[in-house]
N, C-alpha and C positions, 0 to 999 in steps of 0.2 A: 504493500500500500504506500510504501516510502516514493514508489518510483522507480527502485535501484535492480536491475535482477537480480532475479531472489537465490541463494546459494545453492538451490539443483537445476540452476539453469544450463540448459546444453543447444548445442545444434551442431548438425553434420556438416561434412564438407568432402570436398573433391579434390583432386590432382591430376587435370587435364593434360596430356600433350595429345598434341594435334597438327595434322598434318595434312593444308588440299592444295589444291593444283587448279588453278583459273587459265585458260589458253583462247585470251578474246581472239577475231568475235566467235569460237565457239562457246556455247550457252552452257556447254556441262561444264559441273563445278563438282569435284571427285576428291573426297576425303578420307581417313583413316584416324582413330584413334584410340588410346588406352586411356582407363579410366581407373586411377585409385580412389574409393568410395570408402571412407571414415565415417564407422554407426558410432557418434560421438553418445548414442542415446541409452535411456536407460530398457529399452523394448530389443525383442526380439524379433527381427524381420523377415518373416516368410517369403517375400515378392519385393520387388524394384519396381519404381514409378522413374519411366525416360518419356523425355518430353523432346517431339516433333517439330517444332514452331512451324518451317516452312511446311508441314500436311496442311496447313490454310489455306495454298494453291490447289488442292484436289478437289474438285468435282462435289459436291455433296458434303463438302467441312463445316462445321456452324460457324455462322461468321455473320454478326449484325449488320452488311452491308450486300450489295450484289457484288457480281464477280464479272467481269467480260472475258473476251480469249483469250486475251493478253495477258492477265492474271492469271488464268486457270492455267495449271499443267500437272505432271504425274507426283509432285510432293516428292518427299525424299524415300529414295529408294534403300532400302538398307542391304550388303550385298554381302556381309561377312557379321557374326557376332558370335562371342563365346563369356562365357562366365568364369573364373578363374585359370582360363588357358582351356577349355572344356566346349568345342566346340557347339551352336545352338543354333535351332532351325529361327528364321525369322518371315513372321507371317504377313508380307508385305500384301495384306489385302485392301480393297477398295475403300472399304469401309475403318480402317483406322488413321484418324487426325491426327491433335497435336496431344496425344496423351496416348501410351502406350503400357501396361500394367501384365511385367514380367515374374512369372512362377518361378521362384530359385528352389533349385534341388536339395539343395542346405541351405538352412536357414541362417540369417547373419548374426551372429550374436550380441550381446553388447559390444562397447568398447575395441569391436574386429572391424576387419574392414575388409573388403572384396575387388577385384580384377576384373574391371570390364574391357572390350576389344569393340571396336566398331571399322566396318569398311562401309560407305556409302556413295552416293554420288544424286544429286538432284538438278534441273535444270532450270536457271536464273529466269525469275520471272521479266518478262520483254517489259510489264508495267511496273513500275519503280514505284515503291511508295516506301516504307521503313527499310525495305531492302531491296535490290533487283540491278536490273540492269539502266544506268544514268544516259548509256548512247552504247554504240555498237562496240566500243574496247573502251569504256568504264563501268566498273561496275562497284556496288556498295555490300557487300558481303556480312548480314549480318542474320544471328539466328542458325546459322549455318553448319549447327555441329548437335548430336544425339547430347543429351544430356540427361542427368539423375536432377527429377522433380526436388523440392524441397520436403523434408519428411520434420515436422514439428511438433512442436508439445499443446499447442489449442488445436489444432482440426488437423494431424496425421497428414499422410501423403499431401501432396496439395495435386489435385486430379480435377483442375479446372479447366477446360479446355479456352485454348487462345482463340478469340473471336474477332479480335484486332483491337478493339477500343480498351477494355480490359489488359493491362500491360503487362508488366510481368513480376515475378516474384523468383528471387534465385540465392544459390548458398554462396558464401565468400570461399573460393576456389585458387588452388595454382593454377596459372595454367603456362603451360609453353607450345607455342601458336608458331606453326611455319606455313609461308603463306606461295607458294614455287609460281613462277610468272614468267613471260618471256621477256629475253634484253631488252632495254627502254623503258619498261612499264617499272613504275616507283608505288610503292604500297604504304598508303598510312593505316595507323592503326593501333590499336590500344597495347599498353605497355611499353616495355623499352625494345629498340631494336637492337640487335647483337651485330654486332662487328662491320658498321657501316662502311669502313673502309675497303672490306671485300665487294662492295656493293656499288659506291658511287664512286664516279670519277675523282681525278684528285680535284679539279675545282670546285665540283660541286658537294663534295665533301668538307672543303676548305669553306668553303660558306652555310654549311650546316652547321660544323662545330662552333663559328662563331656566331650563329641566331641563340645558339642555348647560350650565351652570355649576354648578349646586347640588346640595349634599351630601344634600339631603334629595330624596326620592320628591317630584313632584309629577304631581297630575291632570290631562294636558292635555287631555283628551277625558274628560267626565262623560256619566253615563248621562241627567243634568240636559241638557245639550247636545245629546244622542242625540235625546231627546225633542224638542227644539226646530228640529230640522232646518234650523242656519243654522252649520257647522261650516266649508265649505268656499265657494270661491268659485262662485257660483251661476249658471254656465254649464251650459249643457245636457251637457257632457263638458267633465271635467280634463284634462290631462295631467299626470304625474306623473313628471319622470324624474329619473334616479339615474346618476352615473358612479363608476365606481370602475378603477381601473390597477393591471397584476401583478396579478393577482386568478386564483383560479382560477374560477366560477362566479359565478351572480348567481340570487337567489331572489326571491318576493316573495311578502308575502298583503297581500288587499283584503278590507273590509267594510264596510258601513252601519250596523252596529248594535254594532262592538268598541270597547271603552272604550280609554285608551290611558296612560300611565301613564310617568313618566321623571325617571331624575335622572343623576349622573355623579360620577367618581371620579378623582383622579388616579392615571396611571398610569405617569407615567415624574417619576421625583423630582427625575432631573436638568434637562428641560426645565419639570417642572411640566404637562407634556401631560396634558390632561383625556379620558374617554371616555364616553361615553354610554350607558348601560344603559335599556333600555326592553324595556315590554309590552305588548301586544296584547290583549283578551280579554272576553269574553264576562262580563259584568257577574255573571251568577249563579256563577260560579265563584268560590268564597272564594276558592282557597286562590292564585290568580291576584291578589291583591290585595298582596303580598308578593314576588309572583315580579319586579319588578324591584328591588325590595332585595337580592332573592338573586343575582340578574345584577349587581348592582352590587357585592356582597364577594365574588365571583367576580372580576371584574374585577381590582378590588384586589388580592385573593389571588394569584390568579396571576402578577401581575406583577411583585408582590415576594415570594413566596416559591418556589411551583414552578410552572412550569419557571425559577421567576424573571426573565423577560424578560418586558420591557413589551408591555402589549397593541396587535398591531401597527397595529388598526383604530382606524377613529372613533367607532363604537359597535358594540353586539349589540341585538338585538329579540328578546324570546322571543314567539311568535306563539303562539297555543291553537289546537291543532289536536289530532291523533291519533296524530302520528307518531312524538315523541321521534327527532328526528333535527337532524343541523345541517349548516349551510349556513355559506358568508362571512355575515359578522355577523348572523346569525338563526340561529334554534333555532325550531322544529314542534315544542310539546311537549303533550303530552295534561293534560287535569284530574285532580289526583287528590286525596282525603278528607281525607289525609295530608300537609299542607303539608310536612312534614319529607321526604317522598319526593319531593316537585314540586320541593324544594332539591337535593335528590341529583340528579334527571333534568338538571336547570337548567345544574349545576354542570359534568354529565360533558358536556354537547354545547356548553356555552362552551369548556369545554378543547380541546375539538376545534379549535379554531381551531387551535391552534399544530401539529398532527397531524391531518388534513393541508392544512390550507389553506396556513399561514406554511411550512412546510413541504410539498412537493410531493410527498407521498404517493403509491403507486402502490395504493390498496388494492384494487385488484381480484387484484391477486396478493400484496401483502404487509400485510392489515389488522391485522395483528399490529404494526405500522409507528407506526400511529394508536390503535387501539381498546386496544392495551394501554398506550400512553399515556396514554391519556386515563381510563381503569380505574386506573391508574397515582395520576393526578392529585386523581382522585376519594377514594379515599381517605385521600391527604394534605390535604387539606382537609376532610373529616371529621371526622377526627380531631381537628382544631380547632372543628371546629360542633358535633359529638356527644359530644365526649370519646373519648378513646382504645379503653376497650373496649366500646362499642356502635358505633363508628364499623366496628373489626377484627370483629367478629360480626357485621355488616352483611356487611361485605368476604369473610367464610368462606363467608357463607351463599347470596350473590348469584354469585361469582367463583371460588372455588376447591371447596364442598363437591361443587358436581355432575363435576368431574373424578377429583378424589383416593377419591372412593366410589366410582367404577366401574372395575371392573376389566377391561372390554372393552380389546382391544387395539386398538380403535380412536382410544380417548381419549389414547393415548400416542404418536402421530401424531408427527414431529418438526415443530418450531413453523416452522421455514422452509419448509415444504412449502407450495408455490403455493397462494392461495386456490381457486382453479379446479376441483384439485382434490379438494376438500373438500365436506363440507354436515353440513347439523345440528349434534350439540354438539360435533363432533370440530374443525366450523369455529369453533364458537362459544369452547370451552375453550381452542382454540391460541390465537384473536385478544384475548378478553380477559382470561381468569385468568392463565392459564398464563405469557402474555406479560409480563403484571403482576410475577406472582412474579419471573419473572426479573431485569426491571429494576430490582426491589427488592433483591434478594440482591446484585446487583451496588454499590446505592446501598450494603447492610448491611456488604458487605466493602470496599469504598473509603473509605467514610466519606462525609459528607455535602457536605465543602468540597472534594474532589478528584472526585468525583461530580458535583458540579455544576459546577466545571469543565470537563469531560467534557462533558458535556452540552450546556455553553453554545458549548463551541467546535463541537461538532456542528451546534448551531443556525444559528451564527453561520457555517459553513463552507457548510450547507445552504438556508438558508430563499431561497424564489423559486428553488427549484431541485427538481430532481428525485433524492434521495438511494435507493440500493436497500440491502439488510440487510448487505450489506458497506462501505460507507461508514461507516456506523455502528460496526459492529465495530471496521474499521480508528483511525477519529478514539478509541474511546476506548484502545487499545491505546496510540496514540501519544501524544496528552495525558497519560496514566497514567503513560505512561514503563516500563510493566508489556506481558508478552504473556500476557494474559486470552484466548488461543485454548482453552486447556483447558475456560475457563468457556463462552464463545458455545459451542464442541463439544456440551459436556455440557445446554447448557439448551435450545441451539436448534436442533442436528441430531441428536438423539439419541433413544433410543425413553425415556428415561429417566425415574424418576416421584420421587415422596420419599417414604423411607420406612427409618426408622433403625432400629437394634437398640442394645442396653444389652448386650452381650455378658459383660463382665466387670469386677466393680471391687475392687482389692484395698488395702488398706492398706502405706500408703509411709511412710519417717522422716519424709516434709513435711507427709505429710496420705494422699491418695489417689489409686489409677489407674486412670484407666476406659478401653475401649475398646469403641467406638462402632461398628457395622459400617452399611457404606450399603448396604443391600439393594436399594434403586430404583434408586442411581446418579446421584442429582440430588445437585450440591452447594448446600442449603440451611442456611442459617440455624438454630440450635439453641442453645437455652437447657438447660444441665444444672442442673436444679433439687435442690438437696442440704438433705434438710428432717434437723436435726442431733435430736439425743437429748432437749435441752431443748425440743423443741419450734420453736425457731426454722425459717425455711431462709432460704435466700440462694442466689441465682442466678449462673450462669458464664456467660455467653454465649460460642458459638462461632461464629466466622463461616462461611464459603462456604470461606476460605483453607484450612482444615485439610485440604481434596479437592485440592487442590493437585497434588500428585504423582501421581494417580492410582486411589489406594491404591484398597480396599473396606474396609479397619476404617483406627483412628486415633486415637491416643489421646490422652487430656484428662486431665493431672495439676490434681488438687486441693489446695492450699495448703492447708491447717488445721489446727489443734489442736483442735479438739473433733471430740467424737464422733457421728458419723454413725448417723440410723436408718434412711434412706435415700435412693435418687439416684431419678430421673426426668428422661426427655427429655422438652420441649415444645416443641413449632414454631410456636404461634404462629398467625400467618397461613398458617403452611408446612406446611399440616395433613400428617400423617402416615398413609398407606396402612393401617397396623396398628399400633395403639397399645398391642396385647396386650403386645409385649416393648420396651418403653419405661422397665418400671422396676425395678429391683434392692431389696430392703430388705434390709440389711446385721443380718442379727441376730447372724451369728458376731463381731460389733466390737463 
């Protein structure tokens, strides 16, 4: 109840090495791996849960979206499997998706751990969305490998099949990633690369090592270079691999013709640890020409100001593809006209990192966990790139106007209810407005320096762990030194929405007394805006605390000597339901 995991906490993990072969423009993409599986638990496991992601391109997969041809293809084929060196039939039939639930001959016992083999090979989807193929030789490779489900201590196996919108949930893993390519094609991709200098020419080597030091952007791949095809080591196939440890995932994209772009930042003050921001991208895209600048005060930003914790990795890659999505240190992000929005996409899927990678996010059932984090994040660094109010008009218009407009009683959804089941905006407004607000309101009524306390012991309590929405609640209740159950109640099991009234305001010997009625039920954030007789006004702010007890109205004394012509509620980012009865004008004063 402190918050802290409790002293029989466990969870499993893996030892990936991995091994596929991309040879554009052919579409197959042909892998191999072994699997060391750690039953960290205290149960005895009869069966394995391995999880498919790309069986979402098969014919017949649940998937809350249609599928056209270009999407649909045969899923991954599996062509070799054995269990402890023991070789096993595998039933590559029509009918299994992204969840596959194997009978083991022995059973795994505690504290043991088991030898999985996999041989496969699947064919890149032509439609490109979190993974696929970007143009005829690049391609984004992600999901791309068999993998052991998560097996836990609240709901067992996790055998939730991938639908697309529902994301994912995974264990913190080694893994060692070799990615075999032909000459010229450069591969980015999550963790470190091994032995760059077997790999890249000596110039373009000479300008990689010095991007992981330098504060400025540098070109390590020119379109000048592209053209000359002498980038990489000129064997008839590379290999390319990458290791990374505690991890939950590993991504990658290849191409022959993507520029490449990198500089680096420090990000922890006390070590002076540097990290690495780089791009990926298709030469005619301007607004890509900038994008690892903006990975790069991302960086920065986030690890000194919110979440405040140093960036845990050794770099990010933002790749140009179509997906605007994120991975361990890479970002899928689409081109757009609008540099200033390429920084916003940039900004929310580097945040991601800390929800849910550093942190072991469950988002298939809790993406409100991440996405409102990361929603969260995105606007606190806005507000420093854009200024304050195009940053919060961005943030109404993106995040909160399409919940607080609709009066379906779908949109009022309580925010803990399982992603599962959910869909469309009732999924979308829980996981990222909704969620947002909340965590705001809680920053507005803490304050900024016991907030972020809060938050960092959560971090610090959680990250390389699997935390669920009571973890949370608990750590900050007990850091706080406060029991905030009234507030989580009210913001994140409740059908509750925001929407204030001005009920009454009367003249006091100090000034004036309003009472405020909560007609939603959400304890939000409010400014009593008092524009006085001369013209002037001056603002109250109220915080989240004045719902405190309960109540439905609540009153807000006014200190003043002069003369009021009238009061108004504003919210802010906390937009209000109905703004009809928001405001009083006092003509009897």
């Amino acid at each position: 109840m402190n918050g802290m995991p409790g002293k029989n906490y466990w969870q499993n993990t893996g030892r990936y090495d991995i091994n596929i072969t991309a040879t554009p423009p052919e579409r197959t993409i042909k892998g191999s791996e072994t699997i060391t599986y750690f039953n960290n638990s205290p149960d005895t496991l009869q069966n394995i849960v391995i999880r498919l992601f790309l069986n979402i391109h098969k014919p017949g997969a649940p998937r809350e979206g249609g599928a056209g041809p270009d999407y649909l293809n045969e899923g991954m084929i599996i062509d070799g499997f054995s269990v402890n060196g023991q070789s096993r039939q595998w039933q590559n039939s029509p009918g299994q998706f992204t969840v596959a639930r194997v009978r083991l001959n022995k059973a795994l016992l505690p504290k043991d751990s088991l030898h999985l083999a996999f041989d496969w090979h699947y064919p890149i989807s032509i439609q490109s969305n979190r993974e696929g193929m970007i143009d005829s030789t690049t391609y984004f490779l992600a999901y791309f490998y068999p993998r052991v489900a998560v097996y836990d201590d609240y709901a067992g196996w996790d055998v939730m099949n991938f639908v697309d919108s529902k994301e994912f949930y995974s264990d913190f893993n080694d893994y060692t990633v070799t990615v075999n390519v032909p000459k010229n094609y450069i591969v980015w991709g999550t963790g470190t690369l091994q032995k760059p200098e077997s790999l890249l020419q000596p110039a373009i080597l000479d300008r990689y090592k010095r991007s992981w030091t330098s504060d400025e952007i540098i070109r390590i791949v020119t379109k000048e270079d592209l053209q000359a095809k002498n980038i990489t080591t000129q064997n008839a196939m590379n290999s390319w691999q990458f290791k990374a440890t505690d991890i939950p995932d590993m991504a990658f994209g290849l191409s022959d013709h993507y520029v490449w772009d990198g500089g680096s930042t420090i990000v922890d003050d006390k070590t002076k640890r540097r990290a690495s921001a780089q791009a990926a991208y298709n030469d005619t895209a301007s607004d890509y020409h900038y994008v690892a600048g903006f990975a790069r005060h991302s960086l920065s930003w986030l690890s000194h100001k919110w979440p405040g914790v140093p960036y845990p990795y050794e770099k990010t890659t933002v790749f140009h593809g179509y997906a605007g999505m994120e991975y361990p240190m890479m970002a899928n992000d689409e081109t757009y006209e609008d540099s200033n929005f390429s920084r916003f996409v940039a900004e929310h899927e580097i945040a991601h990192t800390y929800m849910p990678f550093y942190m072991g996010i469950n988002e298939s059932r809790y993406g409100f966990m991440d996405e409102g984090w990361a929603t969260t994040f995105e606007l606190l660094i806005g507000r420093e790139d854009m200024g304050v109010d195009k940053a919060e008009e961005s943030y109404k218009g993106f995040r909160v106007r399409g919940w607080i407009n609709d009066a379906a009683q779908s949109q009022d959804i309580p925010i803990i209810t399982p992603a599962n089941n959910l869909s469309g905006a009732g999924l979308g407004n829980n996981e990222y407005g909704k969620a947002s607000l909340g965590y705001l309101a809680m920053m507005d009524m803490l304050g900024d320096d016991l907030f972020r306390k809060c938050l960092h012991a959560y971090m610090d309590r959680w990250h390389g762990k699997h935390p669920i929405p009571w973890d949370f609640f608990n750590t900050f209740n007990d850091v706080s030194g406060k029991n905030l159950d009234w507030f989580w109640s009210n913001w994140f099991f409740s059908n509750n929405y925001i929407d204030y009234s001005l009920k009454t305001s009367a003249k006091t010997a100090k000034g004036y007394s309003l009472t405020i009625e909560n007609i939603g039920g959400m304890p939000a954030p409010v400014n009593v805006v008092v524009t006085y007789a001369d013209g002037s006004t001056e603002k109250f702010h109220q915080s989240p605390a004045i719902w405190e007890k309960g109540q439905k109205l609540a009153t807000v004394n006014i200190a003043t000597k002069k003369e009021v012509a009238s009061i108004k509620l504003d919210g802010g980012i906390f937009m209000d339901a109905d703004v009809s009865n928001n405001s009083n004008a006092l003509k009897a004063f």
